[in-house]
Structures are given as structure tokens and as C-alpha cells.
N, CA and C atoms as a LAMMPS dump frame, in Angstrom:
ITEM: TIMESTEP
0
ITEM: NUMBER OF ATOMS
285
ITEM: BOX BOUNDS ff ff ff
-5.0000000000000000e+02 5.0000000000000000e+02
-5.0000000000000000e+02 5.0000000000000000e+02
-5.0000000000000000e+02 5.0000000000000000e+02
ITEM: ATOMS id mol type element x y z
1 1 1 N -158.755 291.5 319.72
2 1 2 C -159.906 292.35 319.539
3 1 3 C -160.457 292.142 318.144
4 2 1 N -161.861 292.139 318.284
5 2 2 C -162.211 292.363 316.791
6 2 3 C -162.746 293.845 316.118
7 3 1 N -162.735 293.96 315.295
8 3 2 C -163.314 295.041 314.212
9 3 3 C -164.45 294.724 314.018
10 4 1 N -165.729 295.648 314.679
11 4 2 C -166.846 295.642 314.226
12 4 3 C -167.767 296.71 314.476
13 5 1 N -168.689 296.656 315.066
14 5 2 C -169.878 298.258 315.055
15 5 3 C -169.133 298.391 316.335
16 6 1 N -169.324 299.88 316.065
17 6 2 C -168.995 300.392 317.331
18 6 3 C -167.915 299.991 318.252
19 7 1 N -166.554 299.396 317.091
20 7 2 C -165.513 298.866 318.185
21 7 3 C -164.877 299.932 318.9
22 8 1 N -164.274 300.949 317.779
23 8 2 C -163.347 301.642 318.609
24 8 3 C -164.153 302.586 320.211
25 9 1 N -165.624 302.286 320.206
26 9 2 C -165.937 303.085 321.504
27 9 3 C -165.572 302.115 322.588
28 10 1 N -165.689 300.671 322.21
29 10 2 C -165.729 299.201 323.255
30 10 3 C -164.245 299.541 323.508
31 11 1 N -163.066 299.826 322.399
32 11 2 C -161.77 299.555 322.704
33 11 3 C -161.519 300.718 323.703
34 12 1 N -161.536 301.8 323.593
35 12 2 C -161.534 302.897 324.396
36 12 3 C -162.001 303.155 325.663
37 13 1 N -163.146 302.482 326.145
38 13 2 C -163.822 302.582 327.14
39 13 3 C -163.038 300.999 328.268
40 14 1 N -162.726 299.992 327.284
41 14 2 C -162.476 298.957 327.809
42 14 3 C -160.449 299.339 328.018
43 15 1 N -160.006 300.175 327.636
44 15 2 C -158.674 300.713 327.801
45 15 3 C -158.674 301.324 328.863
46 16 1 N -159.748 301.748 329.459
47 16 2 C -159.502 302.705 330.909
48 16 3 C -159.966 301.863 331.969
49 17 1 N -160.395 300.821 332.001
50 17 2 C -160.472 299.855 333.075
51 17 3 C -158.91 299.282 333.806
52 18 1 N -159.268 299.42 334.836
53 18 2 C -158.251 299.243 335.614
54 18 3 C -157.133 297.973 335.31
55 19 1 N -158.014 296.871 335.521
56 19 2 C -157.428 295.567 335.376
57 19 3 C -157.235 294.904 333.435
58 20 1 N -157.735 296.073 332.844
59 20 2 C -157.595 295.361 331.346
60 20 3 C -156.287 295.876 330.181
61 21 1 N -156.138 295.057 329.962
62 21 2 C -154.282 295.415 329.307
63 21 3 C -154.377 294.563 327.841
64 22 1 N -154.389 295.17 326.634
65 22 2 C -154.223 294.738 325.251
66 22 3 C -152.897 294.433 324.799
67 23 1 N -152.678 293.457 324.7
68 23 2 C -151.196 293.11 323.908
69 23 3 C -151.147 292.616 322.689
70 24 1 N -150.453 293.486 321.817
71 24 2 C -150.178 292.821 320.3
72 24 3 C -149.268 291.791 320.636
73 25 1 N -149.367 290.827 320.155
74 25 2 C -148.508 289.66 319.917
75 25 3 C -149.193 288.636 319.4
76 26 1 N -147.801 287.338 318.948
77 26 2 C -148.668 286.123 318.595
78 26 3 C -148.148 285.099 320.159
79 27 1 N -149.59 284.743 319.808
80 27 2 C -149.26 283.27 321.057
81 27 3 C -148.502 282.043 320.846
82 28 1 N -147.613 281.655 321.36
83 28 2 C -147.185 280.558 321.091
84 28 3 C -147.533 279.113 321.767
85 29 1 N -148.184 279.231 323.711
86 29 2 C -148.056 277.898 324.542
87 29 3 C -149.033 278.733 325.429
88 30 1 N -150.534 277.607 325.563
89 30 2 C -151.111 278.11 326.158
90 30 3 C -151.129 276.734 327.497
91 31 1 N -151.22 277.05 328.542
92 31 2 C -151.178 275.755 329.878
93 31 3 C -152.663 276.517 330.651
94 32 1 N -152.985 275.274 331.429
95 32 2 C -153.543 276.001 332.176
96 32 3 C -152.641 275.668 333.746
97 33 1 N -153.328 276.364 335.204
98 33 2 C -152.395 276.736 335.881
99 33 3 C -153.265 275.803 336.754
100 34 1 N -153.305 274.588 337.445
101 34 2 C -154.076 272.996 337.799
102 34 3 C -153.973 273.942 339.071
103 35 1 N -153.303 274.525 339.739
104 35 2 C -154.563 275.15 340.745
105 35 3 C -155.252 276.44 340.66
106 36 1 N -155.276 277.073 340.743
107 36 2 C -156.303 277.941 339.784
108 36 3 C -157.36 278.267 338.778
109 37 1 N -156.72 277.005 337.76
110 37 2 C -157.619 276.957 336.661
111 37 3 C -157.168 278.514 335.709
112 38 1 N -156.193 279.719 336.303
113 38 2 C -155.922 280.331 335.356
114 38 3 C -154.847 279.965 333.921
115 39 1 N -154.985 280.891 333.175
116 39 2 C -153.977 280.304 331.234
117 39 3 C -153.115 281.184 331.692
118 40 1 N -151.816 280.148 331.615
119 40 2 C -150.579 280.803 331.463
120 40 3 C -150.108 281.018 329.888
121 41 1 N -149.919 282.297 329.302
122 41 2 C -149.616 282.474 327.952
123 41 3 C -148.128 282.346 327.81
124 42 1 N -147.351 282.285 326.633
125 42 2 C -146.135 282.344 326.172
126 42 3 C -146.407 283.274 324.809
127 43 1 N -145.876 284.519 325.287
128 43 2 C -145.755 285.174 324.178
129 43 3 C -144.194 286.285 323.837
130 44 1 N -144.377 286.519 322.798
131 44 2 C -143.073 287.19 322.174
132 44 3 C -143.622 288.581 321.896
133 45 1 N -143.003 289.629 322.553
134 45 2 C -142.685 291.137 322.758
135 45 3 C -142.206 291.246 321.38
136 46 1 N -142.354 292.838 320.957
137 46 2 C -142.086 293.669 320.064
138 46 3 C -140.351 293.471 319.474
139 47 1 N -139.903 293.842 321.162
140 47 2 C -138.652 293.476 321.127
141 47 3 C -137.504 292.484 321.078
142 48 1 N -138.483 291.397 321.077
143 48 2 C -138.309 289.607 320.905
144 48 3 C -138.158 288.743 322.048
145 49 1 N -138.121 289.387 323.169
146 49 2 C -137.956 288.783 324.332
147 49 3 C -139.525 287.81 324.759
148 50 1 N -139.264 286.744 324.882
149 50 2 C -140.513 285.798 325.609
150 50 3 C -140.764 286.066 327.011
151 51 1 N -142.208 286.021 326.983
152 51 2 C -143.014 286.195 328.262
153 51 3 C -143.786 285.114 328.603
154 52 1 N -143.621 284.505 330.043
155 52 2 C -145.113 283.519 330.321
156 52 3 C -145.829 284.035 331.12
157 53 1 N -146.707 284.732 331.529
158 53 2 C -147.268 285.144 331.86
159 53 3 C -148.968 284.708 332.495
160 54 1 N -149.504 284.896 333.228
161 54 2 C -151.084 284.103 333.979
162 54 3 C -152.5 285.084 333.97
163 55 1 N -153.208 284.999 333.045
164 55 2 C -154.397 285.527 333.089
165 55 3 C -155.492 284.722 333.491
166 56 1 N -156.306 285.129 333.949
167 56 2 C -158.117 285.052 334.986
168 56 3 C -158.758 285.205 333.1
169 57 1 N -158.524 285.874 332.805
170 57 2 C -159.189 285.638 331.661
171 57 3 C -158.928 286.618 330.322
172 58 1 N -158.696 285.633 329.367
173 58 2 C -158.093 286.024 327.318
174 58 3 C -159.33 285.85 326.76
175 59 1 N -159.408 287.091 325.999
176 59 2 C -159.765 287.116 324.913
177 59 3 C -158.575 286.919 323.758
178 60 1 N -158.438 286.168 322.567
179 60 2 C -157.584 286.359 321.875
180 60 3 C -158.232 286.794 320.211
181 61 1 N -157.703 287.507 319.612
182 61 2 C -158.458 287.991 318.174
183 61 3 C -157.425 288.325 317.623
184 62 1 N -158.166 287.955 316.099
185 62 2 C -156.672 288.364 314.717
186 62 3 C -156.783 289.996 314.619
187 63 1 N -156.08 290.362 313.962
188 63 2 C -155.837 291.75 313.597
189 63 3 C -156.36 291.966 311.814
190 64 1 N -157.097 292.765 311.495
191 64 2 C -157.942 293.395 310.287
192 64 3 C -157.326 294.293 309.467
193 65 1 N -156.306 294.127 308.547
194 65 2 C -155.887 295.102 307.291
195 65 3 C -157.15 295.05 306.007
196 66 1 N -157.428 296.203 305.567
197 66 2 C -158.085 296.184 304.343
198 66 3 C -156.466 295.782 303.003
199 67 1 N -157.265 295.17 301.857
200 67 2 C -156.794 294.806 301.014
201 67 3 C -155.962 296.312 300.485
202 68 1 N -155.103 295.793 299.633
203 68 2 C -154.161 297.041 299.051
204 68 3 C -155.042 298.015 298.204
205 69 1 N -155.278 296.461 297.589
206 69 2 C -156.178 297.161 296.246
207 69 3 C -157.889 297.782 296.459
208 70 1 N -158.196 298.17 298.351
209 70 2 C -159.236 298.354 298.123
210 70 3 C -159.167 300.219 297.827
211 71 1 N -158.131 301.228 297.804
212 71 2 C -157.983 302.479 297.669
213 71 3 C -158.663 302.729 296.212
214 72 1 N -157.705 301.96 295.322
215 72 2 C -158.062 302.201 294.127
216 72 3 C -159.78 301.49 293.766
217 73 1 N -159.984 300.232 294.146
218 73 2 C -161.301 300.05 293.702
219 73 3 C -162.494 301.156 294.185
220 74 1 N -161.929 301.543 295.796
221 74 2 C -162.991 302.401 296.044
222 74 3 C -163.099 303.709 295.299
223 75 1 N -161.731 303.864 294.716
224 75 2 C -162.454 305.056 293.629
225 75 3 C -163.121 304.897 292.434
226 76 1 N -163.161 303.684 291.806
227 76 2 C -163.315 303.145 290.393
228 76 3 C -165.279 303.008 290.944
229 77 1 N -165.303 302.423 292.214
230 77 2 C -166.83 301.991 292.586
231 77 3 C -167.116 303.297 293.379
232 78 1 N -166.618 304.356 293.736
233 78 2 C -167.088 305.561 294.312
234 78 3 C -167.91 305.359 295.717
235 79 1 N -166.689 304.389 296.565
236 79 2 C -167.132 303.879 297.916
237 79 3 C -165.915 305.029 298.723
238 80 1 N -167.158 305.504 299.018
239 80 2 C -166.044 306.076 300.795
240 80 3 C -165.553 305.402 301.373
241 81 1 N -164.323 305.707 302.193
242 81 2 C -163.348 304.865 302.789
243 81 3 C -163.237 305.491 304.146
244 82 1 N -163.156 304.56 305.454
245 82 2 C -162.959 305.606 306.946
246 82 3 C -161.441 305.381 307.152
247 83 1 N -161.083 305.902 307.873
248 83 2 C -160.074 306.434 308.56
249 83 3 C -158.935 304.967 308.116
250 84 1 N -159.634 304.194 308.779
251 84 2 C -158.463 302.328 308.422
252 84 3 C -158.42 302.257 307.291
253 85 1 N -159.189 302.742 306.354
254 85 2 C -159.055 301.859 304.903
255 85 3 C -160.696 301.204 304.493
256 86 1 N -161.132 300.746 305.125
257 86 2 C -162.449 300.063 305.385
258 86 3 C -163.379 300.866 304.823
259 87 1 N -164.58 300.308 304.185
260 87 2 C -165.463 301.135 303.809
261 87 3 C -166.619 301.764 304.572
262 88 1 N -166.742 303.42 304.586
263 88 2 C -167.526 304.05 306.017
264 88 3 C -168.797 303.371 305.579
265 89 1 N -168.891 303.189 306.772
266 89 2 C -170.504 302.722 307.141
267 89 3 C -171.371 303.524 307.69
268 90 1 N -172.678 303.812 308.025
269 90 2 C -173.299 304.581 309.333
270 90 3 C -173.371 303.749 310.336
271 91 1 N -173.455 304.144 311.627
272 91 2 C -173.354 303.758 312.899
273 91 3 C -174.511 302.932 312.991
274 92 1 N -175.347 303.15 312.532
275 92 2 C -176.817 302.648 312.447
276 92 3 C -177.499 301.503 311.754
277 93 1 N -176.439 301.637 310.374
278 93 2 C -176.862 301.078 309.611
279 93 3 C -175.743 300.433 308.546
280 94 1 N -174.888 299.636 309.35
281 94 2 C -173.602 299.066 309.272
282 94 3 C -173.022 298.175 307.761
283 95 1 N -174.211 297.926 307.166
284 95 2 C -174.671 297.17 305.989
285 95 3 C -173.689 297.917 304.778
């Protein structure tokens, strides 16, 4: 997933769909499946155990930490900060 306008309404709304399932992990072996044409993934669980597993269709995206040091700069530059760390934006006007 990515971080951008209006993600967390996309992540939320796209969490209650039936067929859609978010997994943290890193990928290791992607195949495709020569009849189908679906990607079989190889990935590693929380708990370390490997999975191969067959999806119709991946999205894959990095994951977004703000810098350590952005707490303190945002007080030195007197930038509001939202909820992640990130600096609040308006919905509108994302700039």
C-alpha cells in the first residue's frame, strides 16, 4: 500500500471487501502459474514460517516511517504533525 491523499479512507473501505486481504511481509520468489497466468508469492509470516501462496492479482508497496528527527524539527519549524508522524496536511490541499 502506499501513503497518500486520502489513503487511510481507500485502506478501510478496500479492507471490507470480500476477496481483499493485506499482508505485511517481504517477498522473496515471485513465479507465475503457466496455466492460469496467476503469481505464486513466497513469503515469510510474522512468525517465520514460509508461505507460497497464488494470487489473480498483487499489488506490492514499501511501508512509510517519518524520519526520527522529524518530532523535533517540527517544533523548531512550528509544523503540525498527524497522527503517523507526517506533517498534517488539508484534505484538499495536500501541498
Amino acid at each position: 500500500m502506499s501513503y497518500s491523499k486520502d489513503f487511510k479512507r481507500f485502506f478501510q473501505r478496500a479492507s471490507k471487501l470480500s476477496k481483499t486481504r493485506f499482508i505485511k511481509s517481504a517477498v522473496s520468489i515471485v513465479k507465475e502459474n503457466p496455466v492460469n497466468k496467476n503469481l505464486i508469492f513466497r513469503y515469510t509470516t510474522f512468525d517465520g514460517s514460509t508461505v507460497d501462496e497464488e494470487f489473480d492479482m498483487v499489488v506490492l508497496s514499501i511501508g512509510l516511517n517519518p524520519p526520527k528527527a522529524n518530532i523535533k524539527f517540527s517544533e523548531i519549524m512550528g509544523i503540525k504533525l498527524n497522527e503517523y508522524g507526517f506533517c498534517y496536511t488539508n484534505e484538499t490541499s495536500p501541498v
